[in-house]
C-alpha positions as CSV (number, residue, x, y, z in Angstrom):
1,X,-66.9,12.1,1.2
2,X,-67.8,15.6,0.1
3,X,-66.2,17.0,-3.2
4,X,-64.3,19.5,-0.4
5,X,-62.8,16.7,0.9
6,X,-61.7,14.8,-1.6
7,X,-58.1,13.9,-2.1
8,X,-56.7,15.8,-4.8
9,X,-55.5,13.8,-8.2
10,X,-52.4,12.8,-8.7
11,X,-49.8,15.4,-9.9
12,X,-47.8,15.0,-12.8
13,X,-44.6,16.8,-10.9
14,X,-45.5,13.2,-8.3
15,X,-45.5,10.7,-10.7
16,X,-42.0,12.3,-12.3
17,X,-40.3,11.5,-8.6
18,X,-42.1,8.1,-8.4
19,X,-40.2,7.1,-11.5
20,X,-37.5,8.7,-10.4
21,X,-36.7,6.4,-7.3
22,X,-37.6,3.6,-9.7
23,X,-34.8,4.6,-12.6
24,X,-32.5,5.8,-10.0
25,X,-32.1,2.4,-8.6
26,X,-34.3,3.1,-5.4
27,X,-36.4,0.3,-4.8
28,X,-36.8,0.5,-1.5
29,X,-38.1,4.4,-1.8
30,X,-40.3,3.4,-4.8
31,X,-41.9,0.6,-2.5
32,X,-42.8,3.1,0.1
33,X,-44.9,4.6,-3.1
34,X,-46.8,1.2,-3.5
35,X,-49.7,-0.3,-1.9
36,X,-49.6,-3.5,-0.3
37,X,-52.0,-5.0,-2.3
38,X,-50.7,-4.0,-5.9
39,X,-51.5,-5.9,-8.7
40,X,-48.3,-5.5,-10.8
41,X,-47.9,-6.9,-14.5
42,X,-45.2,-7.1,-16.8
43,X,-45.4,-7.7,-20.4
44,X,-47.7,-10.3,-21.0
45,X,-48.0,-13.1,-18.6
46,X,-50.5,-15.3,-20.1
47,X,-47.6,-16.1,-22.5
48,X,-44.5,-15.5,-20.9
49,X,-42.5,-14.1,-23.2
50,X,-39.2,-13.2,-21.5
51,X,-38.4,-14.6,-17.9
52,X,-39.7,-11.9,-16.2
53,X,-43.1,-11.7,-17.7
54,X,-45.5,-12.3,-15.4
55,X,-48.0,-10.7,-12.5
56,X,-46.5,-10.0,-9.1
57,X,-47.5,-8.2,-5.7
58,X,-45.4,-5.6,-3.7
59,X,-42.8,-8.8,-2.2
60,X,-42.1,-10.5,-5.1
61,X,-41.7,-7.7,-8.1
62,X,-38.6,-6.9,-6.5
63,X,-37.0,-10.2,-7.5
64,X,-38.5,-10.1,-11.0
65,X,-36.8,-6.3,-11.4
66,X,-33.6,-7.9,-9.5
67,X,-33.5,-11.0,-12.5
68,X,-33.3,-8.2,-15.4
69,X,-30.9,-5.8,-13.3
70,X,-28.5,-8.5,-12.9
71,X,-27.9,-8.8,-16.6
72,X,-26.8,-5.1,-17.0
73,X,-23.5,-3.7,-16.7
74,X,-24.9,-0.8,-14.8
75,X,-28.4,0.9,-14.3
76,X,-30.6,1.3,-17.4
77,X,-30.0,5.5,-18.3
78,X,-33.7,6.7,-18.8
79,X,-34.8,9.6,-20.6
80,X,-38.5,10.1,-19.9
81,X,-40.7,11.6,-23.4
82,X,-43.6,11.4,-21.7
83,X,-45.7,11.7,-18.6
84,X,-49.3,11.6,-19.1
85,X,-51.4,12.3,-15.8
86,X,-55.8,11.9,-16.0
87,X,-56.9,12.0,-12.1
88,X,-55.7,8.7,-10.6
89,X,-54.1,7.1,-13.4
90,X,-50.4,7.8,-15.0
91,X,-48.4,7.1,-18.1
92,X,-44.7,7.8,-18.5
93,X,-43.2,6.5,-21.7
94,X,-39.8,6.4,-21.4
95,X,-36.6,5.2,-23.5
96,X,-34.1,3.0,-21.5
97,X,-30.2,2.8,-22.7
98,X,-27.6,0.6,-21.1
99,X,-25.2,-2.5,-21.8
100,X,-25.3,-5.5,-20.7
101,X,-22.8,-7.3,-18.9
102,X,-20.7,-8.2,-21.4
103,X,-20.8,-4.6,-22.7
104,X,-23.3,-4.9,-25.9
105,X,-25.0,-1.9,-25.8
106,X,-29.1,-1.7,-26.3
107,X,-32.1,0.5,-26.3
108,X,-35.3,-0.5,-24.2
109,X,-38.6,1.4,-25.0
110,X,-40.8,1.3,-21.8
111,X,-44.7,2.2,-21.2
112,X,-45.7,2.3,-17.6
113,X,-49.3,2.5,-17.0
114,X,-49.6,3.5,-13.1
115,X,-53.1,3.6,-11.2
116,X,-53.0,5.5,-7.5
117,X,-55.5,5.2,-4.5
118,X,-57.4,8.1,-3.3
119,X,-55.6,8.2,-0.3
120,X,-53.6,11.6,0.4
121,X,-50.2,9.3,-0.2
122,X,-51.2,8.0,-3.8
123,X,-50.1,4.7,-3.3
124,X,-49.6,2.5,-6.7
125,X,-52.5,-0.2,-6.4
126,X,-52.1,-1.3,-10.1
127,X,-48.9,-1.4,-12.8
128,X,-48.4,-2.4,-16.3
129,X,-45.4,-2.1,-17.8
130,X,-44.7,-2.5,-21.4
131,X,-41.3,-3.4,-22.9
132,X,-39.5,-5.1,-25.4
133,X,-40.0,-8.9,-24.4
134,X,-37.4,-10.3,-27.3
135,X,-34.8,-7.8,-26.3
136,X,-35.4,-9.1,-22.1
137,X,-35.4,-12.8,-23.0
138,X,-32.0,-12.7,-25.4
139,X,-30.3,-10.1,-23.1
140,X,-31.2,-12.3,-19.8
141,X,-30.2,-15.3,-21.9
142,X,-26.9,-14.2,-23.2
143,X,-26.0,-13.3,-19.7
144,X,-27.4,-16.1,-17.5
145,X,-25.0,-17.1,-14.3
């Protein structure tokens, strides 16, 4: 491929709306923003640390995302402070707020580390996120089924 015809890097103005189907609830649109093949970690899954840590593909973070959401009262409100964008790899860090379902309320630092293809779609091929695994495990806990 010629430098003329390469696909341009990923925008910062993309990556916003990518998280934006993600906060908003949209799991289905986000997913159209994934690759098939993504490798997809959260927190630290060597030591498992809340109940969702782990590594997961396209099918089954879904259900890991689905576990943590169950817990809450209502959608996490995010306010993003930061969206760092270097060619094909993104950064938002972003501060969560909600309540879980027994209305205590909490606050849930996230850092999302995004890597896109080269394809004109920028599909996600890789994702770490970051977040508080204590606060995850005691609010999943304290509001198990």
């Amino acid at each position: 491929m010629t430098p003329t015809e390469m696909t341009p890097s990923v925008t910062e103005s993309y990556v916003r709306s990518a998280f934006d189907k993600l906060a908003a609830g949209d799991i289905s649109g986000f997913l159209e923003l994934v690759s098939d093949v993504v490798d997809w970690t959260i927190i630290n899954p060597e030591i498992k640390s809340s109940p969702i840590s782990g590594r997961f593909g396209k099918t089954t973070f879904p259900a890991a995302k689905g576990s943590w959401v169950a817990c809450l009262a209502a959608p996490l409100q995010w306010i993003v402070n930061d969206v760092i964008v270097s060619g094909n790899k993104a950064v938002i860090q972003a501060d969560g707020r909600g309540k879980d379902k027994h209305g205590k309320a909490f606050f849930s630092p996230h850092c999302w580390i995004f890597d896109f293809d080269d394809t004109p779609n920028h599909k996600i091929v890789k994702a770490i996120v970051f977040m508080d695994s204590a606060l995850v495990r005691d609010v999943m806990a304290s509001n198990a089924a």
